[in-house]
C-alpha positions in Angstrom: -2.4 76.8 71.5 -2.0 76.3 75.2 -5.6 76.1 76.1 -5.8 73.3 73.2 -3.0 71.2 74.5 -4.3 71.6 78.1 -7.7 70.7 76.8 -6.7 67.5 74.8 -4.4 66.4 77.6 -7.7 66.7 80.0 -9.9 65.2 78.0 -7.6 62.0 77.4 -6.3 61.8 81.3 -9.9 62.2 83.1 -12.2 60.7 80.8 -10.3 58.7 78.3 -11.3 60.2 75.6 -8.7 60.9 72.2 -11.3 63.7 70.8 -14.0 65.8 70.7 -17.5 65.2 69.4 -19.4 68.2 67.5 -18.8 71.9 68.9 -17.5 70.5 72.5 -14.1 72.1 71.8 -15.5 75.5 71.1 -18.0 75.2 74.1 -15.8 74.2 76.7 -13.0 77.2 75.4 -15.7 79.8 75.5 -16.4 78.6 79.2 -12.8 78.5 79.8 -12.9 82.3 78.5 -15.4 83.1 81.0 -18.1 83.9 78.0 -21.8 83.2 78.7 -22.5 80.6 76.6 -25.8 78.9 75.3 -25.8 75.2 74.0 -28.6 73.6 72.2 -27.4 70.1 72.0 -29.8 67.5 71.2 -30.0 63.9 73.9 -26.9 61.9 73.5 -24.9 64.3 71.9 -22.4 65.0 74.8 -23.7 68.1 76.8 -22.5 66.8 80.0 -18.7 66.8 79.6 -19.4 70.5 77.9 -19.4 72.1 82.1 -17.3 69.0 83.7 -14.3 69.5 81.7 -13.9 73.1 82.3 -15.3 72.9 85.8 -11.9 70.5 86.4 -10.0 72.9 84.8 -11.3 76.3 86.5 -10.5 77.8 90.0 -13.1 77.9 92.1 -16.3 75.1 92.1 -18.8 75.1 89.2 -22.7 75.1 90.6 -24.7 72.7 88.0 -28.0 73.6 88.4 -29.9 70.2 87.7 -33.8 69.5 87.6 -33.6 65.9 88.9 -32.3 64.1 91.4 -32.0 61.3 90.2 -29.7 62.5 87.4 -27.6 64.7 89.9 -26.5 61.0 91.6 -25.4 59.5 87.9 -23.4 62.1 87.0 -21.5 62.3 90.8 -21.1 58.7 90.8 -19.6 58.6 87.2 -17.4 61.8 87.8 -15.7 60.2 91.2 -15.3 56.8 89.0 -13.4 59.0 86.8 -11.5 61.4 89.3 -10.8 58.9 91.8 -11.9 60.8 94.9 -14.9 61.1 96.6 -14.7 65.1 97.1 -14.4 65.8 93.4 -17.8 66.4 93.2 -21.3 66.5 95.4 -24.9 67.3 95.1 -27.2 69.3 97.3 -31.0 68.4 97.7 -33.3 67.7 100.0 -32.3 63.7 99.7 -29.6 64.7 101.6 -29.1 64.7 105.8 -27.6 67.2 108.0 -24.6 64.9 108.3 -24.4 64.8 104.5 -24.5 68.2 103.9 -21.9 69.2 106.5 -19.6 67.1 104.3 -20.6 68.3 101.5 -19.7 71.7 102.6 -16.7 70.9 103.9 -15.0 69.4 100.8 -16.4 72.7 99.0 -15.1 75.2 101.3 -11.3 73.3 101.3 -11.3 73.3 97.8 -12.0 70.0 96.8 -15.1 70.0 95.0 -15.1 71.0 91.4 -18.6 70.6 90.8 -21.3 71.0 92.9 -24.8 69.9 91.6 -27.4 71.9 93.2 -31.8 71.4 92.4 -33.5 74.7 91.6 -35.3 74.4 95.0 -32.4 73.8 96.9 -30.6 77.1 95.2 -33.1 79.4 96.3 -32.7 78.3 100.2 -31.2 81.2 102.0 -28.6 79.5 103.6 -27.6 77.9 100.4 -26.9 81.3 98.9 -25.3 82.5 102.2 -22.9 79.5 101.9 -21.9 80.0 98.0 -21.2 83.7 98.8 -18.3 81.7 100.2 -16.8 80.6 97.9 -15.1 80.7 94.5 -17.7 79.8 91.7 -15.9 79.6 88.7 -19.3 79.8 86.3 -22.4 78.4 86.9 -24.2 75.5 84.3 -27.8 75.3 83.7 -28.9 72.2 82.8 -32.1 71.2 81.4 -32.5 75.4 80.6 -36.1 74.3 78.2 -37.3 74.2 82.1 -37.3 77.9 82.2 -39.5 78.5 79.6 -43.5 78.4 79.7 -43.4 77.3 75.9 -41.0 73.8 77.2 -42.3 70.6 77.5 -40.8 70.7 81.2 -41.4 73.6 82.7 -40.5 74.7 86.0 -41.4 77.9 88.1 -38.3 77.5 90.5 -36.4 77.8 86.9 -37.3 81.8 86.3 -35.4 82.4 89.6 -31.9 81.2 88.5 -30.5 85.0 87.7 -31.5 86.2 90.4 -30.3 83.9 92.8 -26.9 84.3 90.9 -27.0 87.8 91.1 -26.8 87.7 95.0 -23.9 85.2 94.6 -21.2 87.1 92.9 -20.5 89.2 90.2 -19.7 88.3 86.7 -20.4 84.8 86.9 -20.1 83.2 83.0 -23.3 81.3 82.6 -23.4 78.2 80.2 -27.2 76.9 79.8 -28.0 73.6 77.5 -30.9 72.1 76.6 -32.0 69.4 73.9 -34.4 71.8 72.7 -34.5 74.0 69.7 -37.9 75.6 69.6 -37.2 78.8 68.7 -39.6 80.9 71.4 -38.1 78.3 73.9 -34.5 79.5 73.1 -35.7 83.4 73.7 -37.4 83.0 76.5 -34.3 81.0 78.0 -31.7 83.7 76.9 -34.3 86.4 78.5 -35.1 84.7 81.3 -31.0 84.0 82.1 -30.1 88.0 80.8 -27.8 86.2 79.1 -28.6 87.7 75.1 -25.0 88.2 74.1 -24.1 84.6 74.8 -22.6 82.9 72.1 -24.7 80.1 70.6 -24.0 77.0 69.6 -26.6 74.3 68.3 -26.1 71.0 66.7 -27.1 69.2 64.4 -30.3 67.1 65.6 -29.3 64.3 64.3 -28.7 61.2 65.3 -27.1 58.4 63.0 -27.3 55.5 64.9 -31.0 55.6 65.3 -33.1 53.1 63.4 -36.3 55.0 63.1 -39.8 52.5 62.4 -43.4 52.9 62.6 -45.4 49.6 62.6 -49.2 49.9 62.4 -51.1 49.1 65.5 -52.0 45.2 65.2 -51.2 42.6 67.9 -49.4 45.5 69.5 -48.7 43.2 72.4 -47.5 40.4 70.9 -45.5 43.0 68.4 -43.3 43.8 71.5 -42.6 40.7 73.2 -41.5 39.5 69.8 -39.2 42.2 69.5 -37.6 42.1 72.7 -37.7 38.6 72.9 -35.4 39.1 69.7 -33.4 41.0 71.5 -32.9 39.5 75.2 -30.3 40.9 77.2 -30.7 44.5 75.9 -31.9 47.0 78.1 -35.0 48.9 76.6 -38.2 51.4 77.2 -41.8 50.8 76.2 -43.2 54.0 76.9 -47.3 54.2 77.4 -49.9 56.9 77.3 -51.7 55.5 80.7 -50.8 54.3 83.6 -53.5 51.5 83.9 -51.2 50.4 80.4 -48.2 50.6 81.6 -49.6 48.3 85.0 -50.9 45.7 81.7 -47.8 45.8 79.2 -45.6 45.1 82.0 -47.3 42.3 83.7 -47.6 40.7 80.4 -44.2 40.9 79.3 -43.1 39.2 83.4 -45.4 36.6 82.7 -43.5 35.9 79.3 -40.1 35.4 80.8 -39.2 39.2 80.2 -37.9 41.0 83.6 -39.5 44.1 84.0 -40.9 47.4 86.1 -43.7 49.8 85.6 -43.1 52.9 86.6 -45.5 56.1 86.7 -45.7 58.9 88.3 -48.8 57.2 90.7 -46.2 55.6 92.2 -44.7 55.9 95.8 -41.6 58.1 95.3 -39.3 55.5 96.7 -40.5 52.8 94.6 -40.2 54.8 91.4 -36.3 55.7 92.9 -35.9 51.8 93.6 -37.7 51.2 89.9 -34.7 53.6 88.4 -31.6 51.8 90.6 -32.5 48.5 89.3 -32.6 49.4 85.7 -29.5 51.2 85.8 -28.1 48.2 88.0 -29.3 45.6 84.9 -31.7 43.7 87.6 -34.1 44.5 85.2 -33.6 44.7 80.6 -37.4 46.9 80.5 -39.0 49.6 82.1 -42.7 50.1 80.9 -43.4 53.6 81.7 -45.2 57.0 81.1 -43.3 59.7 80.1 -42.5 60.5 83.7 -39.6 58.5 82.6 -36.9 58.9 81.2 -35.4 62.4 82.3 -33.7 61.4 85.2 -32.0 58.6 83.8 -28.3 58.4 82.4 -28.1 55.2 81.2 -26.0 55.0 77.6 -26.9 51.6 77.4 -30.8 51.3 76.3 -31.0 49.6 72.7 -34.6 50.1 71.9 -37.2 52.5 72.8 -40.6 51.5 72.0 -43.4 53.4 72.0 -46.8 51.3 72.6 -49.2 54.3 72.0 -48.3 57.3 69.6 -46.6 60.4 71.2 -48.5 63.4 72.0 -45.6 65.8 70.1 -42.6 65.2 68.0 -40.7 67.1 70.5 -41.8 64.2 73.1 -40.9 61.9 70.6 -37.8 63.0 70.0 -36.6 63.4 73.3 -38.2 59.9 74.5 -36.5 58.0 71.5 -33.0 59.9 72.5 -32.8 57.9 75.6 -31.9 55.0 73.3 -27.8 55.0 71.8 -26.3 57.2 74.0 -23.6 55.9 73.8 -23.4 55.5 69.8 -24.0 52.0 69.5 -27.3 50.4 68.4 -30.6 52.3 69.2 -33.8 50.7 67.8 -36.7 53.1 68.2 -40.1 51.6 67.4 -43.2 53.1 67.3 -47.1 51.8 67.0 -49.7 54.0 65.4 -53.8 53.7 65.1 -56.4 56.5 64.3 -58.0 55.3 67.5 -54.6 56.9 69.6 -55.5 60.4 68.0 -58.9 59.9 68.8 -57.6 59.4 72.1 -55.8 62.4 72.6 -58.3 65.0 70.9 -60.4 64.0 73.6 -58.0 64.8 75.8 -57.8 68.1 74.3 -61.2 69.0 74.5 -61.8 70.3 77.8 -59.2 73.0 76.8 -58.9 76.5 76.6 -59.7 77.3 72.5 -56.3 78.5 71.9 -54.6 75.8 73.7 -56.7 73.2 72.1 -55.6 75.0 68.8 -52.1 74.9 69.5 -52.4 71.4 70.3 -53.9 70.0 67.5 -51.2 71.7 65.7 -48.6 70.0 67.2 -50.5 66.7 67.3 -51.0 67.0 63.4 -47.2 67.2 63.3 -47.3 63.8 64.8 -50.0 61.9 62.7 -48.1 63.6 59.6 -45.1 61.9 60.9 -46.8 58.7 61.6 -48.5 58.3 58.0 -45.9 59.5 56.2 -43.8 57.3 53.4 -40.8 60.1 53.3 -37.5 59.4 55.3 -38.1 59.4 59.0 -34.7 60.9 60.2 -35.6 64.0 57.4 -39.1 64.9 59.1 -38.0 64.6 62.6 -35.1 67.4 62.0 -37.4 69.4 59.9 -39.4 69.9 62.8 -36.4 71.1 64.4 -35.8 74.0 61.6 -32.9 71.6 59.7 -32.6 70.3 56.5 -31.9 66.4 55.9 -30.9 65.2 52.6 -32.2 61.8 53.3 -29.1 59.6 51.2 -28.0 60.3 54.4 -30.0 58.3 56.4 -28.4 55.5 55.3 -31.7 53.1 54.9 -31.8 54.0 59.0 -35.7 54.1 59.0 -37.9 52.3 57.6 -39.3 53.8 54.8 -35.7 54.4 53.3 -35.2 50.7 53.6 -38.1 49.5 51.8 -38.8 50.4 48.1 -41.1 53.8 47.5 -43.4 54.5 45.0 -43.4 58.0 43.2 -45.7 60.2 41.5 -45.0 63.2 39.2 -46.2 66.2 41.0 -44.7 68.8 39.2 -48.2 70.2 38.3 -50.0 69.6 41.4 -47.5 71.0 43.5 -47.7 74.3 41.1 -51.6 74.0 41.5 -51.6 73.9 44.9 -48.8 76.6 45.6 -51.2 78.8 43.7 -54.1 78.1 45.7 -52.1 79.1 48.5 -51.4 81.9 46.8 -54.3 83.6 45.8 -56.1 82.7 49.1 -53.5 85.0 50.9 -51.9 82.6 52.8 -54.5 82.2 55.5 -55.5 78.7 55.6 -54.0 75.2 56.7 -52.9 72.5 54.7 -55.9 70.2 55.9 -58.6 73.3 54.3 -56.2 73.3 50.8 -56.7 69.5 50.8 -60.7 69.9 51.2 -60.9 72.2 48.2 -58.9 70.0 45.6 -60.7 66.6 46.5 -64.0 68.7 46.6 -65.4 68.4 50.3 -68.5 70.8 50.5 -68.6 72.0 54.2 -69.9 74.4 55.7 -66.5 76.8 55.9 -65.5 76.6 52.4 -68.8 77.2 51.1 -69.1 80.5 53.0 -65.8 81.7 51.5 -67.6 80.4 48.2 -64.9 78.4 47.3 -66.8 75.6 46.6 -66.9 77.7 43.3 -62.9 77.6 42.7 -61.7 76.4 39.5 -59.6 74.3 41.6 -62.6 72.9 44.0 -62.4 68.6 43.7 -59.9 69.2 40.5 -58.3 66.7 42.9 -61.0 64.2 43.8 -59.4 61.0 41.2 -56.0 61.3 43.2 -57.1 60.5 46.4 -56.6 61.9 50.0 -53.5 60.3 50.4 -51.6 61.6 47.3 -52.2 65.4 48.8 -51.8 64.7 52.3 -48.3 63.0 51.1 -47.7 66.2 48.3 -48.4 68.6 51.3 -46.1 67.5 53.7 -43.4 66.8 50.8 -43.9 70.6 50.2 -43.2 71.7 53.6 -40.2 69.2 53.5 -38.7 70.7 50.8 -39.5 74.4 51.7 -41.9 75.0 49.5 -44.4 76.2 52.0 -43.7 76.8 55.3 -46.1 77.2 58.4 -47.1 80.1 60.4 -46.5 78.1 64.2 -48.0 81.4 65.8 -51.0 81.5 63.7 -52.1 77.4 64.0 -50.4 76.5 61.1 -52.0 78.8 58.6 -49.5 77.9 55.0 -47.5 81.0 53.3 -45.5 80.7 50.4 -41.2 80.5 50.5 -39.3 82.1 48.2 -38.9 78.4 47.1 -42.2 78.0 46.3 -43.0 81.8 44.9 -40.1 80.5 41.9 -41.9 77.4 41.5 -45.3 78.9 40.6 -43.1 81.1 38.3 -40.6 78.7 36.6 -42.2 75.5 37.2 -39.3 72.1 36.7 -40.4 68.4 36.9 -39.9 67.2 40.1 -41.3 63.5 42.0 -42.4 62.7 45.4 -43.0 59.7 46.9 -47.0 58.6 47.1 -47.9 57.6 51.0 -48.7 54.4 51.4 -51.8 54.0 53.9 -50.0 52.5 57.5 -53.4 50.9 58.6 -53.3 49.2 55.7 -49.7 48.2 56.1 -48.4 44.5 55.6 -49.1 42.7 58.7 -45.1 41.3 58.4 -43.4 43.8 59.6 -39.3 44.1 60.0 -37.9 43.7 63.3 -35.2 46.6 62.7 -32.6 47.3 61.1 -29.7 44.0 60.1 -27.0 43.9 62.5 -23.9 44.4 60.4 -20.7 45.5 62.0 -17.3 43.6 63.6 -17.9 40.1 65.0 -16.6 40.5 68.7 -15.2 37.2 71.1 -18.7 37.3 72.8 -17.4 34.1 75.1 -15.3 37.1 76.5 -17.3 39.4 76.5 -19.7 37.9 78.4 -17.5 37.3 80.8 -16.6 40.3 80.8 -20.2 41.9 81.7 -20.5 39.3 84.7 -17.4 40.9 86.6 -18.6 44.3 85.9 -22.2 44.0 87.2 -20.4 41.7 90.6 -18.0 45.0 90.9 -20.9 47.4 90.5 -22.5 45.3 93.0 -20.3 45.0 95.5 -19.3 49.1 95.1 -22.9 49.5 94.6 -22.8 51.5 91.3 -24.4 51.4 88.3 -22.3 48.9 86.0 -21.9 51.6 83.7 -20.2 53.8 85.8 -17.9 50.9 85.9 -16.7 50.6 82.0 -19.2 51.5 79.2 -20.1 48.6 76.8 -18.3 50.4 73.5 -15.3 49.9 76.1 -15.8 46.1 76.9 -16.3 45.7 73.8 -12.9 47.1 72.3 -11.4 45.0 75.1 -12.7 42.1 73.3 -10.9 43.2 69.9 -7.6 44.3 71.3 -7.4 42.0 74.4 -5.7 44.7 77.2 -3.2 42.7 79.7 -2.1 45.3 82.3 -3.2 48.4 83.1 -1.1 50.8 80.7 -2.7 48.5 78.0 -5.8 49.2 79.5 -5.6 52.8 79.3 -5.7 53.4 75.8 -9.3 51.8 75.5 -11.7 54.1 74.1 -13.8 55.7 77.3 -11.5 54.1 80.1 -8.7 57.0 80.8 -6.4 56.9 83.8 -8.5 57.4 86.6 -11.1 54.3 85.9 -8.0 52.1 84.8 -6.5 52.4 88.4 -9.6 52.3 90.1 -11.5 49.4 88.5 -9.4 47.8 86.0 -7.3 45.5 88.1 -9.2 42.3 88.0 -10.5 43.0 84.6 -6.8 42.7 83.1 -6.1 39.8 85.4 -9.7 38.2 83.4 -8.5 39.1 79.9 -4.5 38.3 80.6 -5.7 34.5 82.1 -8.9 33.6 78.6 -6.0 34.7 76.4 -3.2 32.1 78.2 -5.9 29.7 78.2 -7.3 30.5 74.5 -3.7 30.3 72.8 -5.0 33.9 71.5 -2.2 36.1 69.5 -3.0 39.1 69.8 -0.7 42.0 68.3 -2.4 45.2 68.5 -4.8 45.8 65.4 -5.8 42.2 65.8 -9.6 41.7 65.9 -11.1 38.2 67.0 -14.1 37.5 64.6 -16.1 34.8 65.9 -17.7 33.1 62.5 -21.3 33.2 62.8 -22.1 29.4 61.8 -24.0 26.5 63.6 -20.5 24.8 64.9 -19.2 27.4 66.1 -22.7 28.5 67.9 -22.1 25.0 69.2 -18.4 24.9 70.5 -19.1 28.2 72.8 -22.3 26.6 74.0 -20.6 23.7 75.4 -17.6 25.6 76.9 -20.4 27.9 78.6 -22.3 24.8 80.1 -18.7 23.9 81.1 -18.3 27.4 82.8 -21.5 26.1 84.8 -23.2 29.3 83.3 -26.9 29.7 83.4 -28.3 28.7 79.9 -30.7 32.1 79.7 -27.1 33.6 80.0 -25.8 32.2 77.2 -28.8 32.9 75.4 -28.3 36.3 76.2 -24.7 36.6 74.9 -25.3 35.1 72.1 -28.1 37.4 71.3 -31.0 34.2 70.9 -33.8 33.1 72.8 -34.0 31.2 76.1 -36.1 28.6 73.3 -33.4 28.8 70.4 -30.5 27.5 73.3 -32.4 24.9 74.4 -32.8 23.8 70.8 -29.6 24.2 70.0 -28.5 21.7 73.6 -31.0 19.1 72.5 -29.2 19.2 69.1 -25.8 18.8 70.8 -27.0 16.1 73.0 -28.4 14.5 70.2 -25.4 14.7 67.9 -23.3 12.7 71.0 -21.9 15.0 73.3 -22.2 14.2 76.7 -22.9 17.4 78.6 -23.6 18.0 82.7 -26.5 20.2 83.3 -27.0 19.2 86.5 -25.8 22.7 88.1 -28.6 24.2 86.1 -31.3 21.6 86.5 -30.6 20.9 90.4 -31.6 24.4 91.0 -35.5 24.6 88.7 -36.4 21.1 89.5 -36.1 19.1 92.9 -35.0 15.6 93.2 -38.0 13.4 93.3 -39.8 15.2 90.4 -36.5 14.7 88.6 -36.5 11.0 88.9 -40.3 10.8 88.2 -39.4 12.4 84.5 -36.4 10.5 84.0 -38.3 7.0 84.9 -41.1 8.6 82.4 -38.4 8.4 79.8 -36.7 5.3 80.7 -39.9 3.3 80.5 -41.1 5.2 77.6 -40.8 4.4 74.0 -40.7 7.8 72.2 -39.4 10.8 73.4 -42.5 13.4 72.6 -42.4 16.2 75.2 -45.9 16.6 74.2 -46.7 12.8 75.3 -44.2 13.6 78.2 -46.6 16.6 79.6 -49.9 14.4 79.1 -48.7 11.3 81.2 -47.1 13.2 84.1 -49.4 16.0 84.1 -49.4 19.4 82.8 -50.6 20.6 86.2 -47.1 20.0 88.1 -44.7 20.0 85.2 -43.7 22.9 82.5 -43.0 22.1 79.2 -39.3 23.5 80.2 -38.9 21.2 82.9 -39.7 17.9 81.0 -37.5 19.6 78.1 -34.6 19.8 80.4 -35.1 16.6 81.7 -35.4 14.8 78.4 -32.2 16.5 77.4 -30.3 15.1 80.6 -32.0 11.4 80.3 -30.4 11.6 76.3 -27.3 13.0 77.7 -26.9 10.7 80.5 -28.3 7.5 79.2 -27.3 7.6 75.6 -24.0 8.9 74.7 
């Protein structure tokens, strides 16, 4: 009862947080019990604060063995944000200088440091182990453990060194390792590797509720994604690509389409790639455009959309490059673009292979393109791949083919036909061979098994290839069949399926509908329901955070999180005590940072007349006047109208529509702060005597008499919007 208490009143006091999420209580006690301990926790789910808890409430320093740089620095800068103090915690790598690591050392050896973040290379230095001898380790964490094993997407030699090197460091040192991966040979190779076989397990559910799974067909693909993001300016987002050479094109076009952002690959220099990473997590930038060299290193809870321009190579790839988006349990749209030319693509890849490999491969590919093609609930496949079962009610219409209506078939005696094909053939065939008997294709492979002369051979052929590729995978969905993944897929029979063939019941599934032959309208995610927040604030809100981070030179996240600004904007904190009991802020971030954000919030709600007793949320009505009346107080504010845009979640086009509407309607506003700064003087005065002297005020007709060469349809915009503010109200 005492470690409970202790833990709660940790958890509230250094990170702000009122309760656990998933297993993290029973984690962080077994640590705390100085059991090895082995989490398989999938991205977003909260692994982190699984070794920082119980490192702050251990003797001794925790070693968090870490396979990235760039992630060691996100998590040191967000634990002294919490703590307070510098010394709290440190990483040791080779980024660091003598200097630097004197320091570090230091602050370890007086006690200090609770967690020391340490890069496999740097561990097995000798005179890093000499130094650790030194001191009190209370256990050590392993993050990223899939990096041990050869079967991981990530491996890492350094990785299979880890027992060893703690072996020299002390005795009986607890172990905790997590990864985000589930693969079954990944998690024995990990808990052989680590000699850690009596650890007690604990893996979570995969999934992840406040993803919006989609996959679009792969037309326009370009203009696809600028739409999107365009719809959704002043989110930060990922377009992952399968080349570099597309990554270089998708990002120059979005740039040249008003959309700031970075390529980033691993042919780049090391420190632009590092400089690439700062200004994403710094907001300079809403979109990286990347290959999947991206992503690992980076902490940011923040990213709203991950979009994949060219199909994934695995649905473990998939699944960890859409779990960059949501972290923090907010909105997380993850779209994906699929063609028959992408697989193409990658079988070629594939060919130059060892035949095994290239088996393997096309296994796991296969998992993808049945993914892709697929009319059953997203969210269900993606954790069936993951060995769980998904009722999909529960996805909530959170993909897209849960949100749009489905057609059905009864299968009742296909699926009986097929489980008995399986059957007889003795289980040593995959489902694409099944499928070429029942619709009757006479190769060369079926034909010398003669089973081109199975009762069964094209019994099919009417239904189509569709309606067995989609009763296949519906099988396999609902256990009926399962596959052998160290034989290349070769179908056997569950238990399920066995008491089908026997006692057969009716039973439905849902007929695939072709994705290249999709609607070429396609939904732009999921509607955005949820409580109205005082975005005038909020705004306001994000602007001192990201001139704090700047000034402290920190990611703004590290700052507040946006769930946390965000609940500031429902319950309107005034001093600090207030601002304590916002989710996410705790104690240590209060006193650090949240000074002039009460002094913000205390002075809008003097000025707004807002009453604000606790429970009190401000719901800003979503009409046209009000759109209007927090336009106008912006342009009063003197803030930049592809700001406002932003807040308001509309485009840089939709704002200037709205001003000229304003303007129109007679209000007089000043937006000479914003147009002294795109357009000089003279070329000012050259539009406006355009439009004094004019009789209509066409921008079109505008552009044609001064010149399309030296003005932008924005510019003469502006400008006719001042001349009508000016000049006639």
């Amino acid at each position: 009862m005492e470690i409970k208490k202790s833990l709660f009143d940790n958890l509230q006091n250094f990170f702000g947080f009122d309760n656990f999420k998933g297993e993290q209580e029973a984690i962080i006690t077994s640590i705390l019990q100085k059991k090895d301990t082995f989490v398989i926790m999938p991205t977003g789910g909260g692994k982190s604060i699984c070794y920082q808890l119980p490192a702050l409430m251990s003797d001794g320093t925790a070693i968090v063995i870490s396979p990235l740089i760039a992630l060691m620095k996100n998590q040191v800068d967000q634990l002294r944000a919490f703590g307070g103090t510098e010394s709290i915690a440190h990483f040791l790598n080779s980024s660091l200088n003598k200097a630097e690591i004197t320091k570090v050392r230091q602050d370890v050896l007086s006690g200090e440091t609770k967690l020391l973040y340490v890069a496999p290379e740097s561990l097995t230095k000798t005179e890093n182990v000499d130094f650790l001898r030194l001191i009190k380790v209370s256990f050590v964490a392993v993050d990223e453990a899939h990096c041990i094993s050869e079967w991981g997407h990530d491996f890492r030699p350094e990785y299979r060194k880890i027992r060893q090197v703690i072996n020299n460091i002390g005795d009986n040192i607890p172990i905790i390792a997590l990864t985000a991966t589930a693969t079954p040979k990944v998690q024995q190779d990990i808990q052989k590797n680590l000699q850690m076989n009596n650890a007690t397990l604990f893996k979570s559910s995969f999934n992840r509720p406040n993803l919006y799974y989609e996959v679009r067909p792969k037309r326009n693909v370009l203009k696809e994604i600028i739409k999107f993001i365009k719809g959704n300016m002043g989110k930060s987002g990922i377009v992952y690509c399968l080349s570099r050479k597309k990554v270089e094109e998708v990002a120059e076009a979005l740039n040249l389409n008003g959309i700031k952002a970075l390529p980033y690959h691993a042919g780049l220099d090391a420190k632009v790639r590092a400089d690439t990473q700062d200004a994403f997590l710094m907001e300079d930038v809403e979109v990286i455009v990347a290959t999947i060299a991206f992503g690992m290193g980076i902490d940011k809870p923040d990213v709203r959309y991950v979009i994949h321009h060219d199909i994934p190579k695995s649905m473990e790839g998939y699944y960890q490059e859409t779990g960059r988006a949501g972290r923090d349990g907010g909105e997380g749209i993850c779209l994906a673009f699929y063609s028959e030319k992408d697989i193409e693509k990658l079988t070629k890849f594939m060919k130059d292979k060892p035949v095994s490999e290239r088996e393997i491969g096309t296994q796991i590919l296969k998992e993808v393109i049945d993914y892709a093609e697929s009319s059953v609930c997203r969210r269900k496949q993606i954790l069936h791949y993951f060995g769980e079962n998904f009722n999909e009610a529960g996805c909530n219409s959170m993909c897209d083919n849960c949100s749009h209506p489905k057609t059905y078939f009864d299968a009742t005696e296909k699926l009986r036909t097929t489980l008995s094909l399986i059957d007889v053939l003795g289980e040593k065939f995959d489902d694409h061979y099944f499928i070429n008997i029942l619709i009757g294709v006479d190769n060369q492979q079926i034909s010398s098994y003669e089973h081109d002369k199975l009762r069964e051979f094209g019994s099919g052929k009417q239904d189509g290839i569709d309606l067995w590729k989609s009763l296949m995978r519906q099988a396999l969905l609902n256990n009926y069949i399962a596959k052998d993944t160290d034989n290349y897929g070769l179908l056997k029979l569950t238990r399920s399926g066995k008491n089908f063939v026997e006692n057969p019941h009716n039973i439905r599934f849902i007929m695939n509908k072709p994705i290249e032959a999709g609607d070429d309208e396609a939904d732009d995610g999921p509607s955005q329901g949820g409580t109205a927040l005082d975005t005038q604030l909020l705004q306001m809100l994000k602007e001192l955070r990201k001139k704090i981070a700047k000034q402290k030179n920190l990611p703004p996240f590290v700052i507040f999180q946006d769930p946390s600004l965000e609940e500031m904007c429902t319950h309107y904190p005034v001093n600090v005590e207030e601002l304590k009991q916002i989710h996410g802020v705790g104690s240590g971030k209060a006193l650090k940072f949240g000074g002039p954000f009460v002094q913000l919030i205390s002075k809008y709600v003097e000025e707004n007349d807002i009453d604000r007793p606790v429970d009190l949320v401000i719901k800003s009505a979503a009409n046209k006047s009000a759109l209007k009346v927090s336009i106008i107080q912006n342009i009063d504010r003197h803030i930049a109208l592809e700001d406002i845009a932003s807040a308001k979640g509309i485009t840089y086009e939709d704002i200037l529509r709205e001003v000229e509407s304003i303007v129109n309607s007679g209000t007089k506003l000043n937006l000479n702060y914003y147009i002294d700064e795109m357009i000089d003087e003279d070329r000012q005065d050259e539009v406006f005597d355009y439009f004094r002297g004019s009789e209509i005020d066409s921008v079109d007709d505008a552009l044609r008499e001064l010149g399309s060469d030296d003005y932008t349809r924005e510019e003469v915009q502006l400008m006719r919007i001042k001349f009508l503010s000016e000049l006639g109200n």
